[in-house]
N, C-alpha and C positions, 0 to 999 in steps of 0.2 A: 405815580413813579414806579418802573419797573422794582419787583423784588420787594421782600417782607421779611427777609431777614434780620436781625442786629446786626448793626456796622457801628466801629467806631471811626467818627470823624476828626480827623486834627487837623487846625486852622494855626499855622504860624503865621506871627507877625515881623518883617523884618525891621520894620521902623519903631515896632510897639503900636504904632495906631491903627485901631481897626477899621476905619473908614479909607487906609492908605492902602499897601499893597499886600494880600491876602495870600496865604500857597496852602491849600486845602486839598489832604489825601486818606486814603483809606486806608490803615495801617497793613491791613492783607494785601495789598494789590500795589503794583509797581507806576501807576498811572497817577498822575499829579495836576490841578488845576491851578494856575495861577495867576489872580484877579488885579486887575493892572488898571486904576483911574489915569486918565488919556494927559494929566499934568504931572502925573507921578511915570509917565515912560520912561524919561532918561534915566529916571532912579533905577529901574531894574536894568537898565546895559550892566551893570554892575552883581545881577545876579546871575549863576551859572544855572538855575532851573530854566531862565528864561531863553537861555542862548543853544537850544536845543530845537531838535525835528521834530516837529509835533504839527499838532490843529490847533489853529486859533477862530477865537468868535469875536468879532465887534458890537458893541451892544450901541443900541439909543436908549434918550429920553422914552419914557413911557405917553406923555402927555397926559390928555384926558382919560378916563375907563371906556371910550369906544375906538381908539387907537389904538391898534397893536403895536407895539414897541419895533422898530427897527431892528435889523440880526445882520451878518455877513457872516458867512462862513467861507474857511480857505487854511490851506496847508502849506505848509513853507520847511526848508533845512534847518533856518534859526529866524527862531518865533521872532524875537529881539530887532533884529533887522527887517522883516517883513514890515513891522508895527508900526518902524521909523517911518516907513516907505507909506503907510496908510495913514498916518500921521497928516503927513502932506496933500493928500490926493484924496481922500474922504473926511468930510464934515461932519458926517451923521454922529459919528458915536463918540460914546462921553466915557464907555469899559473895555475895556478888552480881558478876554479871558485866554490863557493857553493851556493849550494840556499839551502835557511829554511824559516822557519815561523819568522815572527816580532812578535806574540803573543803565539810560541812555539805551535801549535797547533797541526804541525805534528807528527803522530805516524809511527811507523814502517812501518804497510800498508799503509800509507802514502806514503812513501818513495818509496816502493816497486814497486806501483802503477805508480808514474809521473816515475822511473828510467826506466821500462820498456815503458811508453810510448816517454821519451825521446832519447832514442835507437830505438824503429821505426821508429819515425820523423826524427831522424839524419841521419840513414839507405837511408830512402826514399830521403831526401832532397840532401844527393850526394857529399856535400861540400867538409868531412871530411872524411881520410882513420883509423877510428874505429880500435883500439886492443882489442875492448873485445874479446876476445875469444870465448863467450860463449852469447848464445843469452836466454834471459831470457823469462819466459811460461809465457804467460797473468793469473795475482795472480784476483783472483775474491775478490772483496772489495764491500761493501753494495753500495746501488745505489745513496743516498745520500753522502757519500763520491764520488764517481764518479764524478756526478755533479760539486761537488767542486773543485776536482780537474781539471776538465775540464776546469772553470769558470777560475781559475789562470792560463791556460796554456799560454793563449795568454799573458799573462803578465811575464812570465816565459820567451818567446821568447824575447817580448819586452827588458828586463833587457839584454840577451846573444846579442843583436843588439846592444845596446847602450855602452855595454860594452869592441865592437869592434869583438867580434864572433857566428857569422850567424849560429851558427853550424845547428841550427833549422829551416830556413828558408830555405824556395824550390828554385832551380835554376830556372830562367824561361826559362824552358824548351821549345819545338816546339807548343805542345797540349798543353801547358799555360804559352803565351807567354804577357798575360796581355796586350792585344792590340802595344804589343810595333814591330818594322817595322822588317823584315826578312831581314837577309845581308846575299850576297854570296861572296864565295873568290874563285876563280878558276886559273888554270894554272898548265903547268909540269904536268896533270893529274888528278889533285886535284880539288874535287869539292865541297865545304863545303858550309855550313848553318851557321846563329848562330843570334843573337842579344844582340844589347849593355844594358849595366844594368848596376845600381851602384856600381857595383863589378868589370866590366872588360867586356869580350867579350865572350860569352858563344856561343860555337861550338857545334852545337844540333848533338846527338846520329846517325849515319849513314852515317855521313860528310866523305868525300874521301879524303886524305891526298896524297903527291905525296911520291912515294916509294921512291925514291933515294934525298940527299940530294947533291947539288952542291959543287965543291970542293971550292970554297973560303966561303961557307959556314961559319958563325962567331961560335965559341966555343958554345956562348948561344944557339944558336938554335941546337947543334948537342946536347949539354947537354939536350935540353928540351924533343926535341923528343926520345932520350934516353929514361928517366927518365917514356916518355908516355907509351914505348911500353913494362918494363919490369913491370908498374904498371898492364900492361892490356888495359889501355884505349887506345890504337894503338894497334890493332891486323890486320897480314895480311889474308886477305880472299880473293881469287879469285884472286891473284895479284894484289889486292889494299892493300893502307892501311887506316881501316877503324872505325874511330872513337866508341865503345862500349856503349859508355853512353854519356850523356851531360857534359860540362865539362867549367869549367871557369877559363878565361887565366886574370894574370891582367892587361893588356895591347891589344889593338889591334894588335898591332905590334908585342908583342908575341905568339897570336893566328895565324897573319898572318904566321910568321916564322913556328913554327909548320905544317900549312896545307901546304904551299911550300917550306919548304926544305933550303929554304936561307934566309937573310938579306932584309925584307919585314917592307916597310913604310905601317900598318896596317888603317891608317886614310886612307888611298889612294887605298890601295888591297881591302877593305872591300867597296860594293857597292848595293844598292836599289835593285830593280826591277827596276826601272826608269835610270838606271847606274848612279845615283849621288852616291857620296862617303861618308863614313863617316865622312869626313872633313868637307862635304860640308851639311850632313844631323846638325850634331852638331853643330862644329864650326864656323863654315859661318852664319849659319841662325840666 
């Protein structure tokens, strides 16, 4: 996640339950998120944070750890009305998130602006398998709005982290891996990369999978690596099969299953340069 600062975060609840509708902000910064479950919509027509010009994000189900989770991004006058309208006309998602202004300040180009920069950061950062359809032209906006909206961005990330989705935040990939230590998993063929992060076990782009999967094989792993190779992110080339992009699994053990093919103790497949294990780099030490 962008920035290393102290922030403090504050989560109101308008119902009292925190599993209902969430409004999550930075006490520095004018920018508000507000986490909306897809049963609990009509409740917030009755909130004014929600009836505002902002960006909205639709989320899905995560499913399995080799499914990216579903995302939509889009910007609207009043978040509240768009939602109704998506409500109807999309399936997928089970959250919705809005961001606006706490002092209403954004305008349309406003909107325009962070929605489009929000869809290249989401794009770039890899998490989430995106429905837009349609990719939006960088809107020219005066340079002083720019600025501003720049200045909230990181605080905009901040809110979708605290709120439980990363959709903004970069995987740590090989080439910025933030000093954190390189695991390899090999066997059956399969020669993979990846490092552990707060998310799970991230299998860096080029990693070697083993082609055939063992017959006692457990369901999950035949499901997951399914699911990799009709996404894309297993594709065969050259009689391997070869990871496309980076990719975060939430489990070691899931990640291991994956690059071998069968029922893999991932604290113990997954190993240094030094061959100590993830077991023994995490949990032991």
């Amino acid at each position: 996640m962008s920035g290393s600062r102290p922030k403090t975060v504050q989560n109101y609840l308008p119902d009292g339950n925190a599993r209902s509708v969430r409004v999550a902000e930075i006490t520095s910064r004018t920018v508000q998120g507000t986490e909306i479950p897809r049963q609990k919509l009509q409740r917030t027509g009755e909130q004014d944070e929600t009836c505002r010009v902002g960006v909205y994000f639709l989320f899905g189900d995560q499913g399995d750890d080799a499914t990216k989770p579903a995302a939509y991004i889009g910007e609207t006058e009043n978040c509240f009305e768009r939602l109704r309208i998506h409500q109807g006309r999309k399936d997928f998602w089970t959250t919705a998130v809005a961001i606006t202004s706490r002092t209403r300040s954004f305008t349309k180009a406003h909107a325009k602006r962070l929605e489009y920069d929000c869809i290249r950061v989401a794009r770039e950062a890899g998490r989430f398998r995106l429905k837009n359809d349609q990719v939006p032209t960088e809107p020219h906006v005066p340079e002083p709005m720019l600025a501003e909206l720049q200045d909230n961005f990181e605080a905009v990330q901040t809110l979708f982290s605290t709120l439980g989705h990363p959709i903004l935040d970069p995987l740590a990939t090989e080439q910025k891996r933030s000093g954190r230590e390189v695991l390899r998993c090999a066997g059956r063929g399969a020669e993979a990369r990846g490092t552990y992060t707060e998310d799970g076990l991230v299998v860096f782009e080029g990693s070697k999978a083993s082609m055939e999967t063992v017959s006692s094989a457990p369901d999950a792993v035949l499901r997951r690596r399914k699911s990799l190779r009709e996404e894309g992110t297993l594709a065969e080339e050259d009689g391997a099969l070869v990871f496309t992009e980076d990719h975060s699994f939430g489990s070691p053990s899931g990640a291991a299953g994956a690059v071998l093919g069968r029922s893999s103790n991932g604290w113990q497949e997954w190993e240094n340069g030094d061959g100590r294990t993830l077991d023994e780099i995490e949990r032991q030490s």
